[in-house]
LUMFILO-832908 format. One line per 5 residues: number of its first residue (from 0); for each residue x, y, z of N, C-alpha, C. Coordinates in steps of 0.05 Angstrom, whole numbers, plus 5000, padded with zeros to 4 digits. Layout:
<recs>
NUM) X/Y/Z/X/Y/Z/X/Y/Z; ...
</recs>
This chain:
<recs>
0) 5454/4597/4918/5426/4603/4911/5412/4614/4936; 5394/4636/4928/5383/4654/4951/5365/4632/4966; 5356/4632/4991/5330/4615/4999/5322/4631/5008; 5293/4621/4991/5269/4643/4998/5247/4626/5000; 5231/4648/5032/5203/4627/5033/5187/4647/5034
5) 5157/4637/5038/5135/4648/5045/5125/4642/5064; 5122/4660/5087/5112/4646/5109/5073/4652/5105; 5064/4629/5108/5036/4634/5103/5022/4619/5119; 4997/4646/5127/4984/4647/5152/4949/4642/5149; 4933/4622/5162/4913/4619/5155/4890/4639/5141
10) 4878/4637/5120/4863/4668/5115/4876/4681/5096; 4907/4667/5082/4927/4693/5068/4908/4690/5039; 4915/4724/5032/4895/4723/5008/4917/4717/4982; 4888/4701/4969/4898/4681/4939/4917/4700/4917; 4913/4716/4912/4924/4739/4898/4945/4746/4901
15) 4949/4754/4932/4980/4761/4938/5003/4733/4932; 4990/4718/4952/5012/4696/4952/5015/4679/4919; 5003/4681/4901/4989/4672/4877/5021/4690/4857; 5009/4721/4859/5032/4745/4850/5062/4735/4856; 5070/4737/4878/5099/4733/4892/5112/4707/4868
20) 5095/4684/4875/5093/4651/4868/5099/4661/4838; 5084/4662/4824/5086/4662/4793/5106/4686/4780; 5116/4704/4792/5129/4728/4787/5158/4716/4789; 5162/4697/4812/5191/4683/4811/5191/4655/4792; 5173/4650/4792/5171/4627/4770/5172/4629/4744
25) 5163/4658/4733/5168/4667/4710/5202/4675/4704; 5206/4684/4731/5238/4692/4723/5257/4668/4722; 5249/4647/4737/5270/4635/4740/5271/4623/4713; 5246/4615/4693/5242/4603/4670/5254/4625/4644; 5255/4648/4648/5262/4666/4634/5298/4676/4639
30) 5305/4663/4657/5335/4674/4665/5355/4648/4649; 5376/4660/4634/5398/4651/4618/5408/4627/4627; 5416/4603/4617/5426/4586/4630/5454/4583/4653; 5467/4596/4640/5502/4599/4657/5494/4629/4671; 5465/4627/4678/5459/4660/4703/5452/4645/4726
35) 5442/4617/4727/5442/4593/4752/5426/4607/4767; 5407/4624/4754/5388/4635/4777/5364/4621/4780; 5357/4616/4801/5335/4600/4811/5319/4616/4830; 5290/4628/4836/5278/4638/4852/5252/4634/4856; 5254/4603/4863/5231/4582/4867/5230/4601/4907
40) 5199/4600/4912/5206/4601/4936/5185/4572/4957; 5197/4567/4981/5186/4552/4991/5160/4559/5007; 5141/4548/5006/5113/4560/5025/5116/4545/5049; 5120/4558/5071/5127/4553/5100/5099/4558/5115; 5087/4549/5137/5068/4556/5151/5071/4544/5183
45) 5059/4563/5202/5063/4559/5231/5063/4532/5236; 5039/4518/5224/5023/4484/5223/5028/4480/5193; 5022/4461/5195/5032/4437/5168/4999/4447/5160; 4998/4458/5127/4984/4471/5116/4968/4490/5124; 4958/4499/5104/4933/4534/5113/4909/4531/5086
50) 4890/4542/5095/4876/4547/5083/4875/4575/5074; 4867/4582/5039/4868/4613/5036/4843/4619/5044; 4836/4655/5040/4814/4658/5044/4795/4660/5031; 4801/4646/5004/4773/4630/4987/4774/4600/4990; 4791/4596/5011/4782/4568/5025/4797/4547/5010
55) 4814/4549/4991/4832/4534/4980/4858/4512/4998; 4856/4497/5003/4872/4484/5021/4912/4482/5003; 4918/4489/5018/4959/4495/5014/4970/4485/5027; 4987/4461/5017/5006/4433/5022/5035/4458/5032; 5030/4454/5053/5058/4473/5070/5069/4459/5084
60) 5098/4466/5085/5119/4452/5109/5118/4465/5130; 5119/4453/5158/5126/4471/5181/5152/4482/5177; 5138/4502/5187/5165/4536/5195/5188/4528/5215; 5213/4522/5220/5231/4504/5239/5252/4545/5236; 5253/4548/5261/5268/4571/5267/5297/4560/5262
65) 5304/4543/5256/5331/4536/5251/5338/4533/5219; 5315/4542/5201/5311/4529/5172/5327/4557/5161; 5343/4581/5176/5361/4599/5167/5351/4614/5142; 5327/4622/5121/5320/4627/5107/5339/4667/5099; 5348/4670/5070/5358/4686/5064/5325/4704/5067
70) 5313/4714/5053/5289/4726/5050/5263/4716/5050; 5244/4735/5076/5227/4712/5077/5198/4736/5068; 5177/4720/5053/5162/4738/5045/5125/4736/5065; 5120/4757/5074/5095/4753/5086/5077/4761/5077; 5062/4749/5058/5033/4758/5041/5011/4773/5054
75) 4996/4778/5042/4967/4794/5053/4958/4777/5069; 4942/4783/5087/4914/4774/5102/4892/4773/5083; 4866/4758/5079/4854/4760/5063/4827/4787/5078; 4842/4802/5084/4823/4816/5101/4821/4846/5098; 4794/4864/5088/4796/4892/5074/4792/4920/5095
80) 4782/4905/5111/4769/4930/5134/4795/4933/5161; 4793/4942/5174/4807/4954/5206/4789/4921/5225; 4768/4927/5223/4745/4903/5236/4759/4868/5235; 4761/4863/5208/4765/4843/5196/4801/4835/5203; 4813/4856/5198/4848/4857/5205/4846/4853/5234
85) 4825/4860/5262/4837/4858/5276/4836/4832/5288; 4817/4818/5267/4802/4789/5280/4822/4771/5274; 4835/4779/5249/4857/4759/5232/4882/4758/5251; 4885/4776/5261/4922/4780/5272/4907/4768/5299; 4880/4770/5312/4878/4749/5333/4885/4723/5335
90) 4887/4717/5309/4895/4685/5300/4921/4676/5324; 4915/4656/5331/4938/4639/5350/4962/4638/5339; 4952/4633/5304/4983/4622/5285/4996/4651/5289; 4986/4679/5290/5010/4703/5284/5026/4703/5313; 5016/4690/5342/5052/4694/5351/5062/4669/5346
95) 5062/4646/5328/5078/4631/5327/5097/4644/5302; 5078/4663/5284/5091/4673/5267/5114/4701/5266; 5104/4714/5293/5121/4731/5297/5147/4719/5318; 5145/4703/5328/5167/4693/5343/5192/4679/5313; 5177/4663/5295/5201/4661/5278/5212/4683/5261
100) 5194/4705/5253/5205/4730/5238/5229/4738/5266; 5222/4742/5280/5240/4758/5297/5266/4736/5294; 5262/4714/5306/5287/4694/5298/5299/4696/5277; 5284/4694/5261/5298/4692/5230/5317/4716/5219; 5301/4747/5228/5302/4765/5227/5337/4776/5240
105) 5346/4765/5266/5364/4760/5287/5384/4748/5272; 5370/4724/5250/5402/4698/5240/5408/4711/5216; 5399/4743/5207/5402/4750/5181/5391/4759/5162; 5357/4745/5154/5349/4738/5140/5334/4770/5135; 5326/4776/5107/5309/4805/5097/5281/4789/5102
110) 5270/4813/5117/5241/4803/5120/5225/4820/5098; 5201/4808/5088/5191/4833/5068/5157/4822/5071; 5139/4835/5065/5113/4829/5076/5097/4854/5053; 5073/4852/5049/5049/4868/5023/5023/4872/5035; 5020/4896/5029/4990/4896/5034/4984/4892/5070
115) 4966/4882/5076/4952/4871/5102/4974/4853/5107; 5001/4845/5100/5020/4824/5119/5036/4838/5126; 5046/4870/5125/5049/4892/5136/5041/4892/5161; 5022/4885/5173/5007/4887/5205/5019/4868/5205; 5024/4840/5207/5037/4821/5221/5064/4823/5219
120) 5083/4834/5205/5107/4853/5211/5104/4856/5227; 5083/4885/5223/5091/4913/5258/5090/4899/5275; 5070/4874/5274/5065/4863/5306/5092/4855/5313; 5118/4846/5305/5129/4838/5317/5156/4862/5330; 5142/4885/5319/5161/4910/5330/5187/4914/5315
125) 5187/4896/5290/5221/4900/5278/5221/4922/5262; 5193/4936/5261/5191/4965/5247/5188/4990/5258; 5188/4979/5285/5196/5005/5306/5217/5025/5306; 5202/5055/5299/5238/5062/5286/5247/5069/5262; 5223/5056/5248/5234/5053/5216/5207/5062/5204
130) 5216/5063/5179/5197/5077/5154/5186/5051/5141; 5159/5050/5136/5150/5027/5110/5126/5034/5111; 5114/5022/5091/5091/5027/5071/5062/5006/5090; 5047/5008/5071/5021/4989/5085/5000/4991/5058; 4967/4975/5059/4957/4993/5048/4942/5008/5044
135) 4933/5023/5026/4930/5060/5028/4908/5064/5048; 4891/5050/5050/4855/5048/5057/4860/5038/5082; 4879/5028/5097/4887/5029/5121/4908/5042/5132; 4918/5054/5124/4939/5074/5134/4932/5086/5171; 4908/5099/5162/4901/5116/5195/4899/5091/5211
140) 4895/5074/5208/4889/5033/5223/4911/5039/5226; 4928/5035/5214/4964/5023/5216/4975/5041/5240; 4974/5073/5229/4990/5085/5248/4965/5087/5279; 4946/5087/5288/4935/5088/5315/4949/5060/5325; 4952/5043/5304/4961/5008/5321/4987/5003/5327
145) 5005/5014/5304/5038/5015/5308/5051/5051/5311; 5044/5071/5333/5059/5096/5330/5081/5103/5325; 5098/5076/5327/5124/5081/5333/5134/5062/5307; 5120/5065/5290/5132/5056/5263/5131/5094/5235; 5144/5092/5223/5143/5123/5217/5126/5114/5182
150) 5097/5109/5182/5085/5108/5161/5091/5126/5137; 5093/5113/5107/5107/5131/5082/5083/5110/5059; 5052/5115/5071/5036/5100/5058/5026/5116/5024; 5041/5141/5024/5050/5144/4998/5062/5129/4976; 5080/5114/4989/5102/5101/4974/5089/5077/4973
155) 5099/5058/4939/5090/5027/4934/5111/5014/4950; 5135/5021/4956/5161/5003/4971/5172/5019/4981; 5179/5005/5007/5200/5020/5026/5218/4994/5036; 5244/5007/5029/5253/4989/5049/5287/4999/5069; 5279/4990/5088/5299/4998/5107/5311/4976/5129
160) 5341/4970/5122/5362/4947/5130/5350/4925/5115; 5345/4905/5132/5335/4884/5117/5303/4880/5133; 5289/4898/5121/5260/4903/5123/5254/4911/5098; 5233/4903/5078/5218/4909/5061/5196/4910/5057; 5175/4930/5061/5140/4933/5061/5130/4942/5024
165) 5108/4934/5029/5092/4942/4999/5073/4955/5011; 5059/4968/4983/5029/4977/4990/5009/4950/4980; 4982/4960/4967/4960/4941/4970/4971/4924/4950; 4944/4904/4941/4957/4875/4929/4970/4879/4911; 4964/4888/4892/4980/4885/4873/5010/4882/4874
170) 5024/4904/4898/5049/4919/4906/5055/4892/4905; 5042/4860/4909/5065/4832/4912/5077/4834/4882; 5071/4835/4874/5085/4841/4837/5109/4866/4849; 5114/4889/4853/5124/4906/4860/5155/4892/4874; 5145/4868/4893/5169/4861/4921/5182/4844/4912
175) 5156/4819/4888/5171/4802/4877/5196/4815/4851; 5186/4828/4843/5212/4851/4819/5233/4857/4841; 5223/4877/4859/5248/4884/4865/5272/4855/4884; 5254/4841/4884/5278/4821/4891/5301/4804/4871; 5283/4807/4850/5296/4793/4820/5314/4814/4816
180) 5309/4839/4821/5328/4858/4811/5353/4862/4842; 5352/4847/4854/5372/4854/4867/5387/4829/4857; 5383/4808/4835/5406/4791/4824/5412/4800/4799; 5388/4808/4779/5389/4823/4758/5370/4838/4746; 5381/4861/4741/5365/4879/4732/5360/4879/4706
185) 5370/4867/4692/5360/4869/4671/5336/4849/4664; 5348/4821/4675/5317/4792/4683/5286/4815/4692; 5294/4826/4716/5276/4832/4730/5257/4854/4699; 5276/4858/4680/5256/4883/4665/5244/4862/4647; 5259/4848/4636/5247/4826/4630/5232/4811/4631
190) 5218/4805/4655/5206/4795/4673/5177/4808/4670; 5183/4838/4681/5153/4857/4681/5143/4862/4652; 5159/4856/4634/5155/4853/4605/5136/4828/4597; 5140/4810/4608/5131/4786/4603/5099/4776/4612; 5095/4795/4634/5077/4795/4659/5063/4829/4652
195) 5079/4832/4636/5057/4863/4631/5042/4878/4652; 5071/4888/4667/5074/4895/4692/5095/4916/4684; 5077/4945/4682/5087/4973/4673/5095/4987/4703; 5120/5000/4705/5117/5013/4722/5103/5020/4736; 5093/5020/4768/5073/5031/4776/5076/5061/4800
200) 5058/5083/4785/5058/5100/4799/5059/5106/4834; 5068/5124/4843/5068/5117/4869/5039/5112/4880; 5037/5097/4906/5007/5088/4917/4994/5110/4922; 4996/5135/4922/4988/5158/4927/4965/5171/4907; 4984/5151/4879/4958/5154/4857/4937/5146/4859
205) 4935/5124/4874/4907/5104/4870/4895/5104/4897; 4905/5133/4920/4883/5127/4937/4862/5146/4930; 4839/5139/4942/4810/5156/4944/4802/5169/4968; 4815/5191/4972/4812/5198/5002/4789/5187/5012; 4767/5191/5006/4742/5189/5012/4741/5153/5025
210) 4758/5140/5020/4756/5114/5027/4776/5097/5046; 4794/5124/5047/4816/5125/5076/4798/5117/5107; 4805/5102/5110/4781/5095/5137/4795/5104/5170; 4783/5123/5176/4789/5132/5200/4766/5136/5222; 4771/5137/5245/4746/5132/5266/4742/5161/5288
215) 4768/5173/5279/4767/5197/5297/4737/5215/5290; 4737/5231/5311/4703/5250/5300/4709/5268/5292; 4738/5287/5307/4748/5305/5294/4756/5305/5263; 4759/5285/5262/4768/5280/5223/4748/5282/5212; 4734/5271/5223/4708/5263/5206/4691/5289/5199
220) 4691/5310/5227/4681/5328/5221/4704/5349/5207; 4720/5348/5202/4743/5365/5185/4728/5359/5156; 4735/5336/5149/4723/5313/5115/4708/5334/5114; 4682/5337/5132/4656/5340/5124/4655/5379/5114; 4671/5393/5135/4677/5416/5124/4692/5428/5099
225) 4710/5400/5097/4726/5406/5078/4715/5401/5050; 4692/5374/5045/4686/5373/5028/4667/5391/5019; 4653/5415/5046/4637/5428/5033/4650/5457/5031; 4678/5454/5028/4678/5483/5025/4703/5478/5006; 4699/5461/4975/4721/5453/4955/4729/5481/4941
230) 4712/5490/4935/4709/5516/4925/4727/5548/4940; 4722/5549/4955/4731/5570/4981/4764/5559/4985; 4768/5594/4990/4799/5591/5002/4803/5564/5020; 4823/5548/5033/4832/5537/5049/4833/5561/5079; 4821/5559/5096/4823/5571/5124/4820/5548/5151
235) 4852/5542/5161/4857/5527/5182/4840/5529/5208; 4834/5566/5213/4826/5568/5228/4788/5570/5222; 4777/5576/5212/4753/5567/5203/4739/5543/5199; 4756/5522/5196/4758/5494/5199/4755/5488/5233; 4782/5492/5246/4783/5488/5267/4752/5492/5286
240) 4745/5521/5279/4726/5532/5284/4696/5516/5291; 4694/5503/5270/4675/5489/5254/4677/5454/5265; 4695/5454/5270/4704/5426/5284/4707/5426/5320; 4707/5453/5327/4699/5457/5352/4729/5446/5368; 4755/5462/5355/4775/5451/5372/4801/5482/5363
245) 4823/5472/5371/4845/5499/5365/4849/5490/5333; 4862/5510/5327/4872/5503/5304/4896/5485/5305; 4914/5487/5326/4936/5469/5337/4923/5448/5330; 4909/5435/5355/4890/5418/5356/4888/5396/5332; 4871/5408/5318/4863/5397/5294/4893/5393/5277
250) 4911/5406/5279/4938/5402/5259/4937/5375/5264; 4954/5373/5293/4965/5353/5301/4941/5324/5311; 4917/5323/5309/4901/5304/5298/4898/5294/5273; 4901/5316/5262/4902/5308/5227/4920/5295/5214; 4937/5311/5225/4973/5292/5211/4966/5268/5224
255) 4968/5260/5251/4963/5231/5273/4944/5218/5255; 4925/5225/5244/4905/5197/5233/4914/5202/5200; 4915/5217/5189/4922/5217/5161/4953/5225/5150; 4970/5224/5172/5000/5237/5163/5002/5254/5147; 4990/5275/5149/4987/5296/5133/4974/5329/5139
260) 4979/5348/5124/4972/5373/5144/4944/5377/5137; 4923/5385/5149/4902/5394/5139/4894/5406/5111; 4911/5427/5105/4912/5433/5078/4918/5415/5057; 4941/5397/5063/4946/5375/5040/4917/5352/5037; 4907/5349/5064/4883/5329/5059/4872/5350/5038
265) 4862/5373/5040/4835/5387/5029/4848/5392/5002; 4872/5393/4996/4881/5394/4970/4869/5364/4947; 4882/5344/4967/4879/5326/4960/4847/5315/4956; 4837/5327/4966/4795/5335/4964/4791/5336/4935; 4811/5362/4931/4799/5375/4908/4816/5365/4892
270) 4832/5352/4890/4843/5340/4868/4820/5315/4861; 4813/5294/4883/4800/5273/4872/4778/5294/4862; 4763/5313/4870/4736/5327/4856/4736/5341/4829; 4769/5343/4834/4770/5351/4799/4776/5329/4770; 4789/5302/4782/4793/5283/4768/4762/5273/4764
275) 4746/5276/4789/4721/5254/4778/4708/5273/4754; 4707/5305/4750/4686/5327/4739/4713/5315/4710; 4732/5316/4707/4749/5307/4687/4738/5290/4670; 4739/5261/4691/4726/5237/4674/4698/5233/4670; 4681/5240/4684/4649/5246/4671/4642/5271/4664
280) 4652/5295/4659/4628/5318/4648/4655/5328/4616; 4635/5351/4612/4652/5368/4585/4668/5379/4593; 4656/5396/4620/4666/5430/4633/4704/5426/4627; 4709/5448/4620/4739/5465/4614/4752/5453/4636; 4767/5459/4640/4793/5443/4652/4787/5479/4666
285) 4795/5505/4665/4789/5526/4676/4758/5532/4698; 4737/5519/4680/4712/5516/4692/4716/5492/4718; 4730/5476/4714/4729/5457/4737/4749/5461/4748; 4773/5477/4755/4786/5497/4768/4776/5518/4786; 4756/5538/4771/4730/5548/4803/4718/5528/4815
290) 4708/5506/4801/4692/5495/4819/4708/5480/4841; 4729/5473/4836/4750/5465/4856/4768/5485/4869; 4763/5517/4880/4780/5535/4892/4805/5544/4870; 4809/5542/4852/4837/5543/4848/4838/5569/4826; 4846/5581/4836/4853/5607/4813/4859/5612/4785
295) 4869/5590/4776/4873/5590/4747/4873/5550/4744; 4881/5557/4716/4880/5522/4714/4903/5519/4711; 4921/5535/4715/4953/5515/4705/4963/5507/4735; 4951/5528/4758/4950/5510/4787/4946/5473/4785; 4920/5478/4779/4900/5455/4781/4918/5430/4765
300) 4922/5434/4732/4933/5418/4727/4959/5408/4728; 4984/5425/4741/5003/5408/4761/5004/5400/4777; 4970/5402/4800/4967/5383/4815/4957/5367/4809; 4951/5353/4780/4932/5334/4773/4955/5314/4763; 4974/5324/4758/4998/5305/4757/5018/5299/4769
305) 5013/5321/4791/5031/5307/4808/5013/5285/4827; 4994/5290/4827/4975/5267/4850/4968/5239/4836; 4960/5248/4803/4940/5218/4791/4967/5207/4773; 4988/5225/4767/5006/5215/4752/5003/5222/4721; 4968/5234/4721/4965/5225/4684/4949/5267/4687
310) 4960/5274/4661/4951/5301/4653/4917/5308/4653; 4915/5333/4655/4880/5339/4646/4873/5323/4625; 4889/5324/4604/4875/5314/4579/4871/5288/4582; 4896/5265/4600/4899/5247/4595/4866/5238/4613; 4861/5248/4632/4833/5243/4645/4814/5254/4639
315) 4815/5270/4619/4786/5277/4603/4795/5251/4577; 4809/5235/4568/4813/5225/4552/4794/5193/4554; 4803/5186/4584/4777/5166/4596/4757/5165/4602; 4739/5194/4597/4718/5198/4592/4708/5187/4569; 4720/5199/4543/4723/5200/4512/4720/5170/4504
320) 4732/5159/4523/4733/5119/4517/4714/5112/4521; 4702/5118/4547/4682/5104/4561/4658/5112/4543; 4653/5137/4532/4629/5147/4511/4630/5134/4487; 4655/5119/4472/4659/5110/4449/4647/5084/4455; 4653/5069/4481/4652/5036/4483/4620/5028/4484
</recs>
């Protein structure tokens, strides 16, 4: 039988650790008798219990570096901002907590972490090197704090050797599946069946640029050009211009805080500006095509599926609901 814990850190939010908990408890109650699968996991903590961050008090065993754990899971922080994340990982308990990941980490064990417990990973450097996820609304946070981790905050799961990251909360549903499915895949479909837990699009769907939090000025003043010029060709150097730097310059600031080229941010502009004119107005799928730069609409609407996942119609369709209800 696999052993699996949760290492949990004062502040961890109710939701994540809540998800993971009940996602293996469902399977193990749902898995065949002569399948002997069991994927109860233990809640481990630096000190003998934690409080969540709705203040809930959690009957925890101390964490013993010798307790050899097969997979160990690190939940969210209960914490939404850059501000708030950096006060949490001040906590005394995260180097008691990164000294046993690294141990544990050393005797074998798959480390895997969601959302905001992603930063208490990097802190311990075992993602130096490597590719993983975070989530979306902190991404530019993640990469100024860890450079030398290669951010893919596109993706709901990454995982590389025995490292496994998620994106935001939900993604604990996401880590808890894919661990069921590394005994069975068929339990694990079973499972998201039961929990009515549909495939989920990549995290790329559900960010809102506009809510990507970054501190640079140069970005900020890019955003500000970019959002006023949705309409108008894409011009790198006009931008640059306007932002008072090279066009180089600005590339390689842009990708550094948002991993991405200038043009894909401003794409990605006009994609969220065409999904919102989608779900509140009438205008044509062609009419909200000029108003978003794009030359025709059959542009527009293969970028509207490749970014939101769901067709023009399907987002003029949640308009149509919201007017009926």
């Amino acid at each position: 039988m696999t052993k699996t814990v949760i290492l949990a850190i004062d502040g961890v939010f109710d939701t994540g650790l809540a998800a993971f908990q009940d996602t293996l408890a469902t399977a193990s109650e749902l898995a065949e008798p002569n399948e002997g699968a069991s994927f109860s996991a233990t809640v481990l903590s630096v000190r003998r219990g934690v409080r969540t961050a709705h203040g809930l008090t959690i009957p925890t065993k101390r964490a013993l570096s010798s307790s050899k754990p097969d997979l160990v899971l690190v939940p969210a922080l209960g914490a939404k901002t850059d501000e708030a994340l950096t006060r949490a990982l001040r906590n005394p308990d995260i180097d008691g907590a990164k000294n046993l990941l690294r141990t544990w980490h050393a005797q074998g064990a798959t480390i895997a972490a969601a959302c905001t417990g992603t930063f208490v990973l990097a802190e311990t450097g075992l993602l130096d090197g490597k590719s993983a996820t975070t989530s979306w609304w902190l991404a530019s946070f993640f990469r100024s704090r860890y450079p030398q981790v290669a951010l893919e905050n596109d993706r709901t799961l990454v995982r590389t050797e025995r490292l496994v990251t998620a994106g935001a909360v939900l993604a604990h549903f996401d880590l808890a599946l894919w661990f069921i499915r590394q005994h069975s895949p068929s339990l694990a479909a079973v499972t998201a069946r039961y929990l009515m837990l549909d495939p989920r699009s990549p995290q790329a769907t559900y960010a809102i640029p506009d809510h990507v939090r970054h501190a640079d000025e140069a970005v900020h003043a890019f955003e500000s050009w970019a959002r006023a010029n949705l309409e108008n060709g894409f011009s790198l150097e006009d931008a640059a211009r306007f932002v008072g730097v090279s066009a180089r310059t600005l590339s390689r600031k842009i990708h550094a805080v948002l991993g991405r080229s200038p043009l894909a941010y401003h794409q990605d502009l006009r994609v969220e500006r065409a999904s919102y004119l989608l779900s509140t107005t009438q205008l044509s799928v062609d009419e909200i095509a000029v108003q978003t730069g794009y030359v025709n609409a059959a542009t527009l609407r293969t970028l509207l599926r490749r970014k939101t996942g769901r067709t023009a119609s399907e987002l003029r369709r949640i308009n149509e609901l919201k007017a009926s209800d």
